[in-house]
N, C-alpha and C positions, 0 to 999 in steps of 0.2 A: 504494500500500500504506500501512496505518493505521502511524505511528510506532511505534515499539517501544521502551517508557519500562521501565526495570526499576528497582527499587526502589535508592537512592543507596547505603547504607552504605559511603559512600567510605572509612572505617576499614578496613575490614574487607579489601573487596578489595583496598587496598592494601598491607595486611598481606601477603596471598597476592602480591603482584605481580602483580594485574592490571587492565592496561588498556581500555578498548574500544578499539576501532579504528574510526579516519574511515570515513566512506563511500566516501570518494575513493578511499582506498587499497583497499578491498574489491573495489570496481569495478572498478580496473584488473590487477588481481593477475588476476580473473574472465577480463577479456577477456584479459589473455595468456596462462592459459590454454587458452582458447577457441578463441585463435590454433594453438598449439602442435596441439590437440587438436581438428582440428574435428569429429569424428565426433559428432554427439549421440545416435546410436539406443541407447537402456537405459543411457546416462551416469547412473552414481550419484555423488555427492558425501555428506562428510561435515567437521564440524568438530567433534575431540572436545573443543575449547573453546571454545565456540559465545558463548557469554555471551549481549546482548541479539541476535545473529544477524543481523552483517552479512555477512560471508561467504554465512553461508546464504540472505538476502536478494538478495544480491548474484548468487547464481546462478540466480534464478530464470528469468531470459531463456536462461543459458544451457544449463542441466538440462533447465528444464522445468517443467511443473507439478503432474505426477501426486506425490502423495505419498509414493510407495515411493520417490523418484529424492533426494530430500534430506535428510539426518539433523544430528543436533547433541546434542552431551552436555556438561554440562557439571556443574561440583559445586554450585553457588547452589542451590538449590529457590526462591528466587525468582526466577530464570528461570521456571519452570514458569509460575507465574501469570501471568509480564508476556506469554510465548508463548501464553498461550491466550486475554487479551485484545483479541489482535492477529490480524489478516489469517494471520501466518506462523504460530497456530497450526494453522488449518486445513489449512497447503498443505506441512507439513514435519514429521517426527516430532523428537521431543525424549526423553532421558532423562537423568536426575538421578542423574549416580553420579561417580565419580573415572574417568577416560580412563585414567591410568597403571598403577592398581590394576585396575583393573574391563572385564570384557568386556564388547561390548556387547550388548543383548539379545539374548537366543537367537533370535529370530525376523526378526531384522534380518542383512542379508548381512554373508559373514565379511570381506569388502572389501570396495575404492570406487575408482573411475576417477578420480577426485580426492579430494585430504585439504587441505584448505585449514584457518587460522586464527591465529589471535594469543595462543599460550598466554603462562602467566605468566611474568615474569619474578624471579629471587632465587632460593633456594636452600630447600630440604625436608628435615628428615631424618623419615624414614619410621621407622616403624614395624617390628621384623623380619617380620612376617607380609608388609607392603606391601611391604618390601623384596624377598621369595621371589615376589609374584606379577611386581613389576617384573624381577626375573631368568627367570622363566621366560619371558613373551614376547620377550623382549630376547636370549633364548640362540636361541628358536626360530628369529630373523629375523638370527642371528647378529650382531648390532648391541648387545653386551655391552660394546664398546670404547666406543660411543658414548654408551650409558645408565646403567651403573651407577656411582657416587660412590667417587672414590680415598678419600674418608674417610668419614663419617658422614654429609657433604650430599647430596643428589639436587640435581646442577643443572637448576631446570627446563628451560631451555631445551634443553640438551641430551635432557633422557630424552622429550620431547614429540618433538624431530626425529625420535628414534629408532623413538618411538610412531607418527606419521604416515607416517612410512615403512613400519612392521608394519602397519598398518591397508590401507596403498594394493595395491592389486592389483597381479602382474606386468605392467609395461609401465604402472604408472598415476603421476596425476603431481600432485606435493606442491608446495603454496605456501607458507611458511612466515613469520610475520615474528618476528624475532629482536632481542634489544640486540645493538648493533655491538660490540662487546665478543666475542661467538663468534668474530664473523669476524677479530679483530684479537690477542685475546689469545697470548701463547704458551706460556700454560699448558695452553690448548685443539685447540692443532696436531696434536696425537696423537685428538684425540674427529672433529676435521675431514678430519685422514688417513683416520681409519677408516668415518666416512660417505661421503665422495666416491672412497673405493678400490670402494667396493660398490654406490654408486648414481650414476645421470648427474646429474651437477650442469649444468644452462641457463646461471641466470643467479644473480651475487649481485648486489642493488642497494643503493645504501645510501640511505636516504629521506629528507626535507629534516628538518635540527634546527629542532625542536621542533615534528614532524606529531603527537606526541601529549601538548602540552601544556595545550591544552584538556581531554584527559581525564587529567593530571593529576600528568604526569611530563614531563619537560624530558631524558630519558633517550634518545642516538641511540640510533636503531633501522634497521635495515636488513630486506630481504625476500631471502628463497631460494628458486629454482623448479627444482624435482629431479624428476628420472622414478626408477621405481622399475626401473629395467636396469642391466646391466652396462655400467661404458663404455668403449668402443672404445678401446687404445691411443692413438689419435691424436685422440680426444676435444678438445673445448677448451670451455670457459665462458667466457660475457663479467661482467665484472667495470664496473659500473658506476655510475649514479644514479640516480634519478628525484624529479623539483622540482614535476609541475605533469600533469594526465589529457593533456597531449597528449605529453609522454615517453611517460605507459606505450603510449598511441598507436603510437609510435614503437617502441620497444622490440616490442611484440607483431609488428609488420610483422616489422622487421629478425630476431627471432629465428625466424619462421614462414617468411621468405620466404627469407632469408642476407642480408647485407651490410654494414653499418656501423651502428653503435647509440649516436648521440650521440656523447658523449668516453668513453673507457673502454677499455678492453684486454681481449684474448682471454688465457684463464689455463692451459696445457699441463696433459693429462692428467696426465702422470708430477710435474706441481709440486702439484697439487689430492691427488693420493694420498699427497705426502710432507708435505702439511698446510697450507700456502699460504696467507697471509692474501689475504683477500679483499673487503677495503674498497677505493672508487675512490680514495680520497684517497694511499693508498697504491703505485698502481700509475700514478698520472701520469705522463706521460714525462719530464716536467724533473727528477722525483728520478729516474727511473731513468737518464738521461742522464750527472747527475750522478757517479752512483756506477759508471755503466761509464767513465765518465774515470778515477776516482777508482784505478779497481782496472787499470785498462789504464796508471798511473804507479806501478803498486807498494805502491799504501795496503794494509792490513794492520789486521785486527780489534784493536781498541784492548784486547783481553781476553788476546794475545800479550804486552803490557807489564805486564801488571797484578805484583804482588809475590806470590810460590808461599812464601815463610818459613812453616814448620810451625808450626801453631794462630795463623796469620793471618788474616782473613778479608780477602782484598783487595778485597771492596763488599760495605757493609752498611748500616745506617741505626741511626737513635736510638729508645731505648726506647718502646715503647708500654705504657700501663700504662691499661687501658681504666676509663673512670671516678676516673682520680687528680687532682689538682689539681699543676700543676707549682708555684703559687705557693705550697702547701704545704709543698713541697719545699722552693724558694727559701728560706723562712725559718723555715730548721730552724734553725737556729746551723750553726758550725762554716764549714773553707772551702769559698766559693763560687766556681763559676768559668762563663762566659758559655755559653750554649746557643744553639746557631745554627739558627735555623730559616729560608726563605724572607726574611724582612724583613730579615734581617742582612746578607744579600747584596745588593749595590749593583752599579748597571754595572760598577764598578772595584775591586772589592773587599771586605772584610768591614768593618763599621759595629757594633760593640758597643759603643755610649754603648747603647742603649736596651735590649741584650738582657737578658733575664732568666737570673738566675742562681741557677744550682741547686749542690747541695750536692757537694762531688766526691766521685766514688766511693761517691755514694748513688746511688737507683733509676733517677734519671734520666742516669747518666753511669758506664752499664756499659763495662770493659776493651773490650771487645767493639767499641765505635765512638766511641771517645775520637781526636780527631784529633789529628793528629801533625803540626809542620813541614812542610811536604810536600806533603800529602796534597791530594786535588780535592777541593772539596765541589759537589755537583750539586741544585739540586732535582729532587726525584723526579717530583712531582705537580703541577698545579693551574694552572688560566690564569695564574695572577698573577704563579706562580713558575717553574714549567718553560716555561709560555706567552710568559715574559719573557726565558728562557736562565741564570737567575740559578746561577751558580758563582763561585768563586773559588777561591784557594789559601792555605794554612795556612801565613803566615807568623809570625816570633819564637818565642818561646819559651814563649807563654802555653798554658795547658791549657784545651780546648773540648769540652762536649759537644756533640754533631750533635740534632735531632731529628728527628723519627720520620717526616719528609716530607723530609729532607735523606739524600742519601746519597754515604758516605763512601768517597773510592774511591782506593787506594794501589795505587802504582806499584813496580817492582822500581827503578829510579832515578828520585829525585827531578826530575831537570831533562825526563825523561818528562813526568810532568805539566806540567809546564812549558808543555812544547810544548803539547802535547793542549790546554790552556785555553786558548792562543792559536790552535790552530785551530779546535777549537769553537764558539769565539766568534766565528769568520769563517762569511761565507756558506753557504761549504762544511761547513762544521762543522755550522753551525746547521740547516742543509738537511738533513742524514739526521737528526737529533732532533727534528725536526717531522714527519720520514716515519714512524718508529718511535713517537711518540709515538700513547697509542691509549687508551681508556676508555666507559664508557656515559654517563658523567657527566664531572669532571674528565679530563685526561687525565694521562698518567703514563707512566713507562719501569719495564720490567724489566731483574733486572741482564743477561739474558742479552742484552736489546736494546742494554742499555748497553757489553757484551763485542763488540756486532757491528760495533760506528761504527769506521768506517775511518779511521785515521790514518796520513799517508802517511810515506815511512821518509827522516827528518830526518839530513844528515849531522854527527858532531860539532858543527861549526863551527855548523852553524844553530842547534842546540839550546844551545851558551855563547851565542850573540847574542840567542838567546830569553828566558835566565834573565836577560840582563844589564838586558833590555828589563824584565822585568817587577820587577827591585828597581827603575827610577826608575820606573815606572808606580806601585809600592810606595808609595815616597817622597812623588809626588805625590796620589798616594789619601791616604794621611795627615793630608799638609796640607789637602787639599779638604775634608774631615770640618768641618774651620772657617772656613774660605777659599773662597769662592765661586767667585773667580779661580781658584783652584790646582783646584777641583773640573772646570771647564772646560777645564784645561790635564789634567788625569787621563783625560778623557775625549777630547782632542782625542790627545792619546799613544796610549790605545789605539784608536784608530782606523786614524795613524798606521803602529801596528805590524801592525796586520791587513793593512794597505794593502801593507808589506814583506813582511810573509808572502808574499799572494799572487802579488805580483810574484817571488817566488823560485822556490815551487811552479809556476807560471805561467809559461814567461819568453814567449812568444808573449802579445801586446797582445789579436790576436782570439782567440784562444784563450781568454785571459779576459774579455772582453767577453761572448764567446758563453756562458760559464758562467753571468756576475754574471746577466746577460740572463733565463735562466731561474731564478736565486736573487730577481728583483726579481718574477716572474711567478708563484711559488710566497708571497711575502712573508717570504722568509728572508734578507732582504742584515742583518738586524741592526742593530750597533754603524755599518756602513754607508749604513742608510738607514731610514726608518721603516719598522716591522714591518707587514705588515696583508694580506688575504683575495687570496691570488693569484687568477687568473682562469683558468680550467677549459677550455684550449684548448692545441694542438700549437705548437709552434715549429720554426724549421727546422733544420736538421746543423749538425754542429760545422764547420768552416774547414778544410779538407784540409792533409794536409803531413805533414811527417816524425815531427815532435813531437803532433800530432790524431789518432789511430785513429778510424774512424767507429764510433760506439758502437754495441751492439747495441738493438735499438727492437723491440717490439712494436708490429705496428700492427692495428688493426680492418680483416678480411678476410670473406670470403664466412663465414657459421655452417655447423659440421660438426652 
C-alpha cells in the first residue's frame, strides 16, 4: 500500500493533542483483536479519529477489502486529500466532521464490530450547542459518568472512550490508546468505575516510553481493549505491557487462548468497577508484597496522623500565580523570607544559601502554606525532585514559603513527622511513593495518594529516639552546608538511622533481606543504595514463621 503522507501542521495538531500513531502499534492492537474476535464474515471496523489511517490501514488483512467493511472520521479536511491520494482512499470510506459532536453519515451503519484509534489527547471546552449533542449520545449509551466534564473541560480522552464504546455494536470490541495518566490518575477513578462497571475491560497495556516520540510527544501512553458486554461478576483483566510486535504476539495468544501474558497481573471484576488503577508499573508484585507486609504489621494510612485544627489545611502547596515572575516579587522591598522549592531540599535536609526570596505575606507566601516548625515538606512533582525522594523537615524558627511543586504537609504531632521522614526515606517508605507516583509527562503524587502511604504504628519510645536522631542529623546537615567532611558524616547518619529503623520495624534478618531484596529489584532501597530501573520479573515468598504472614499475591492464571 502507497504511504499515507498528510499534510504537517504540527502546530496545529498539536494544539488539539494529537498524535499519529506507529505502525507497530496499529498492527498489533489489529491482531489482538483478530485474536479475540476471529469471526470475519461482515466484520465492520471504524476509527472516529482516523487521522493519516493506520488503524484503518492496519485492518485491512483483517476486515477485509470491500469498502462498506472500513470507515474513519476525522476533523482535519486535510485528511480528505492525503486519503484520496493514496491506495486507502479507494479501499475505505472517510468523513470530515467532529466524532464527538457529529453522527456519522446517514448512510453508513449505526455500529461497528470494532472501534479502534488514537484520539487526542488534553482537554476541550465545547461549545453549549456541542456540549447538548455530546450529552445526548453519552445519556443514550448511559456512559454520562464517563463523558461529560465536572467543569467546563471535555477531557478528550475520556468522552472519545465513551464515544467508541457508543459507536461499537453489542458484543463488539474497542481498542483504544490512551495517556497513562487515565489509567493512573485518581481524579479519574470514578470516569474508570463507571466504564468498566458497564463494559468488559481485556486488557490494559501500558506501551514502551517514548513509542510516540517520533510523532512528537515524549507523553506515556498506554492501550485498552474492551468489549462492549456486560461483565460477569467474576470477570478479570490482565493489566500489563507491551515493549516490542512479539508481546502483542504474545498477549493476542494468551488473551485468545487463557494462560499467562508476560509479567503483569489479573485485575478482579468488583476492583475494575470500584475504579482501579491500571498501569503494570503499579500492580508488580514487589510493591504489592511490600504493602501486604506493611499492613499485615499494623501500618496505617499516613492521612490518620495528619493535623484536623479548624481552617487548617493539613496538605497543600505554594502559590501559583500563572505568568508572574517570583523575582518580581523577591525585590519588592520590604521582609523577605526563603521559598522552598525542589533545589532546597538536599539528601539531608533544607539548603537556603541559594533560595530565593520572596516578600512575606505577599502573593507568593499565602497563610494558607506558610510552613511551620514541624511541618514535612515533600516534592510533589518531577524526576528531579519527587524522582529523587526530596523532603525534609521544618526546622528553627525561620519563616518559609513552600512553592507550588513542594507540598506542605502537617501533622497533629510534631514528632509524627518525624517518624514518617524517616520512614519514607527508607526503602519501604520510598517503595509505595514510586508505586503511587503517576503522570503522562513528569510524575507527581496527589494529596489523597499522599493520605494513603502506610506508616507503621511507632511506639512512644521509637518516635523520642527518632526526633532525637534527627536534631544530630540537624546539627550535622548544618555543618555539611560548608564542611565536606561533616556533609558525608550527614549522610552517612542518615543512612545509619534508616538502617535502625529497619532493624526495629524488622527484627527477623530474613525477613528483611527478603523485603530490601524486592526494594533493590523495584530501584527503591534509596539513601540505601543507588536508585535506578528495577527489572520487571517475580521473586519468591516471604520466609515463613510466626512474625512472616504469606502475603496475598496475584498471580497470572488461565483468562476468564
Amino acid at each position: 500500500m502507497k504511504a499515507l503522507e498528510v499534510p504537517a501542521r504540527h502546530s496545529e495538531r498539536r494544539r488539539w493533542g494529537v498524535y499519529y500513531t506507529p505502525e507497530w502499534i496499529a498492527r498489533g492492537l489489529v491482531g489482538v483483536l483478530g485474536a479475540l474476535d476471529p469471526d470475519r464474515r461482515a466484520r465492520r471496523m471504524i476509527d472516529p479519529t482516523c487521522g493519516e489511517g493506520a488503524f484503518v490501514a492496519a485492518a485491512r488483512g483483517a476486515v477485509g477489502a470491500p469498502k462498506a467493511r472500513r470507515y474513519g472520521i476525522d476533523r482535519d479536511p486535510d485528511v480528505s486529500d492525503a486519503w484520496r491520494s493514496s491506495d486507502l482512499g479507494a479501499e475505505a470510506r472517510l468523513a470530515v466532521a467532529d466524532a464527538l459532536t457529529t453522527a456519522p453519515p446517514p448512510d453508513w451503519p449505526r455500529n461497528f464490530d470494532w472501534v479502534m484509534g488514537n484520539p487526542p489527547f488534553g482537554r476541550w471546552r465545547p461549545a453549549p450547542g456541542e456540549l447538548e449533542s455530546l450529552r445526548d449520545w453519552a445519556r443514550a449509551s448511559d456512559l454520562e459518568a464517563v463523558a461529560m466534564p465536572t467543569g467546563d473541560a471535555v477531557a478528550f480522552e475520556w468522552a472519545f472512550l465513551a464515544r467508541f464504546a457508543h459507536l461499537a455494536a453489542p458484543g463488539g470490541w474497542i481498542a483504544v490508546i490512551v495517556p497513562e495518566g487515565a489509567l493512573t490518575n485518581h481524579r479519574d477513578a470514578p470516569r474508570r468505575a463507571a466504564l468498566f462497571g458497564r463494559t468488559r475491560l481485556v486488557a490494559a497495556l501500558t506501551l514502551p516510553a517514548g513509542a510516540f516520540r517520533a510523532r512528537g510527544t515524549s507523553a506515556r501512553t498506554a492501550a485498552l481493549i474492551f468489549q462492549r458486554s456486560a461483565p460477569p461478576a467474576d470477570h478479570r483483566a490482565w493489566v500489563g505491557s507491551v515493549q516490542t510486535d512479539e508481546d502483542w504476539t504474545a498477549v493476542a495468544r494468551a488473551l485468545a487462548h487463557g494462560g499467562s501474558v508476560l509479567d503483569g497481573t489479573w485485575v478482579d471484576q468488583a476492583d475494575l468497577a470500584a475504579g482501579a488503577r491500571l498501569d503494570a508499573e503499579y500492580h508488580r508484585s514487589e510493591f504489592t508484597e511490600i504493602e501486604d507486609w506493611l499492613g499485615a504489621h499494623g501500618a496505617r494510612p499516613l492521612g490518620e496522623q495528619l493535623c484536623r485544627a479548624p481552617g487548617v489545611l493539613a496538605i497543600t502547596y505554594g502559590a501559583i500565580r500563572t505568568g508572574a515572575s517570583i523575582g518580581a516579587a523577591a525585590s519588592s522591598g520590604g521582609p523577605a523570607i526563603p521559598l522552598i522549592r525542589g533545589g532546597e531540599m538536599t539528601a539531608t535536609g533544607l539548603d537556603l544559601r541559594r533560595a530565593l526570596r520572596v516578600a512575606r505575606e505577599g502573593p507568593w507566601d499565602p497563610p494558607r502554606s506558610r510552613a511551620l516548625p514541624g511541618d514535612l515538606l515533600l516534592a510533589r512533582s518531577g524526576a528531579g525532585s519527587l524522582g529523587r525522594g526530596r523532603m525534609a523537615i521544618v526546622t528553627g524558627a525561620q519563616a518559609l514559603a513552600v512553592g507550588c511543586f513542594v507540598d506542605r504537609i502537617r501533622f497533629a504531632r510534631p514528632e509524627n513527622a518525624v517518624a514518617a521522614y524517616w520512614f519514607l526515606k527508607s526503602p519501604l517508605g520510598w517503595s509505595q511513593i514510586w508505586r503511587r507516583a503517576n503522570g503522562v509527562g513528569s510524575p507527581n503524587l496527589s494529596f489523597d495518594e499522599i493520605r494513603s502511604l502506610r506508616i507503621p504504628p511507632w511506639t512512644d519510645a521509637t518516635r523520642r529516639r527518632l526526633v532525637t536522631r534527627h536534631r544530630q542529623l540537624a546539627a550535622l546537615h548544618a555543618r555539611g552546608l560548608t564542611d565536606d567532611r561533616a556533609r558525608a558524616k550527614a549522610e552517612a547518619a542518615l543512612r545509619s538511622g534508616i538502617e535502625a529503623l529497619l532493624g526495629a520495624l524488622v527484627e527477623s534478618p530474613a525477613e528483611r533481606a527478603w523485603l530490601l531484596e524486592r526494594c533493590a529489584r523495584l530501584g527503591t532501597l534509596g539513601a540505601l543504595g543507588t536508585p535506578g530501573a528495577g527489572v520487571n520479573r517475580r521473586v519468591g515468598p516471604p520466609p515463613r514463621g510466626p512474625s512472616a504472614p504469606a502475603p496475598r499475591r496475584r498471580r497470572a492464571g488461565s483468562s476468564r
